[in-house]
N, C-alpha and C positions, 0 to 999 in steps of 0.2 A: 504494500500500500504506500501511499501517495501523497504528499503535501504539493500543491503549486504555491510560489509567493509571487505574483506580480507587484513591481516598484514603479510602476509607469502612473505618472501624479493623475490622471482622470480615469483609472482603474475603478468600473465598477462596482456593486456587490453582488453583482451575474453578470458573469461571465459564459458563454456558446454555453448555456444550459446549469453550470455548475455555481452553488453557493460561495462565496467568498464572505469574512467577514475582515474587521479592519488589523492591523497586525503592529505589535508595540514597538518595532524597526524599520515601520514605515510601511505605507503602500497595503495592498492588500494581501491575505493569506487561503486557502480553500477553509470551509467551516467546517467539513469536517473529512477524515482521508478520501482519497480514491483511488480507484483502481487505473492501469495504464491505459484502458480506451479512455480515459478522460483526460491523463498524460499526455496523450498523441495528438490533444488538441491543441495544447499551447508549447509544448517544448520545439524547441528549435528556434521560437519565435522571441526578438529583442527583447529585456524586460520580464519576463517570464524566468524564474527559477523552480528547477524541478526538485523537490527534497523526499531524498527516501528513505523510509521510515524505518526500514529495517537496520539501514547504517548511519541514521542520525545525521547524515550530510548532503550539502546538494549535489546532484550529478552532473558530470559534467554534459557542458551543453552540447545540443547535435548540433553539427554541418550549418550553418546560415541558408537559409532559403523557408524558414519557418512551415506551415501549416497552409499548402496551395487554398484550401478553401477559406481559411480564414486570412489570409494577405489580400486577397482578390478584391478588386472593386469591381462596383455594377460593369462597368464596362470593360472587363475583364481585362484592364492595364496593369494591373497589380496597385502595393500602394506600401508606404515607407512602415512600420507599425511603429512606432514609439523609438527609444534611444540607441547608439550602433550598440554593438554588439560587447564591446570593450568598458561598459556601465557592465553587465552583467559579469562579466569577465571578473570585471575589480570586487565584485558582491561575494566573490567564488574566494580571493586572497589569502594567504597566512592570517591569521588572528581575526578573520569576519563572521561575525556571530548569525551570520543571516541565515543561515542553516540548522540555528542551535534549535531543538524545542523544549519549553521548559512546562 
């Protein structure tokens, strides 16, 4: 099982289906675990950390090209999602508690 945290400042409390609620290191948290098809919806994508729960840390992130359904705009140009990739990166560092759960 599953924690998402997104840090992207207009993160809502639903997210493509899934509850989030607000999180004490900022930005939003999932409200309660999930499973990896709910994983598969945000990882990869800027912003988005995957924490898993069995090893208490977040995983490292996939490949840049995020979630083709969820980057997509109507007119199927694609479209930026939130901060590069290298925010997420720094969230991941020696000594960042963004992973801890307490």
């Amino acid at each position: 099982m599953f924690h998402v945290h997104c840090k992207l400042p207009n993160a809502s409390h639903h997210i493509s289906g899934v509850k989030f609620r607000d999180h004490d290191k900022g930005g939003v948290i999932t409200a309660e675990p999930v499973d990896a098809a709910a994983v598969a919806k945000f990882e990869g994508i800027p912003g988005y950390i995957v924490i898993d729960l069995d090893k208490k840390k977040p995983r490292a992130p996939k490949a840049a090209g995020g979630n083709a359904a969820l980057d997509a705009s109507p007119d199927g140009a694609g479209s930026e999602n939130g901060p590069d990739s290298s925010a997420v990166e720094a969230d991941q560092g020696a000594g960042s508690e963004t992973g801890t759960l307490v």
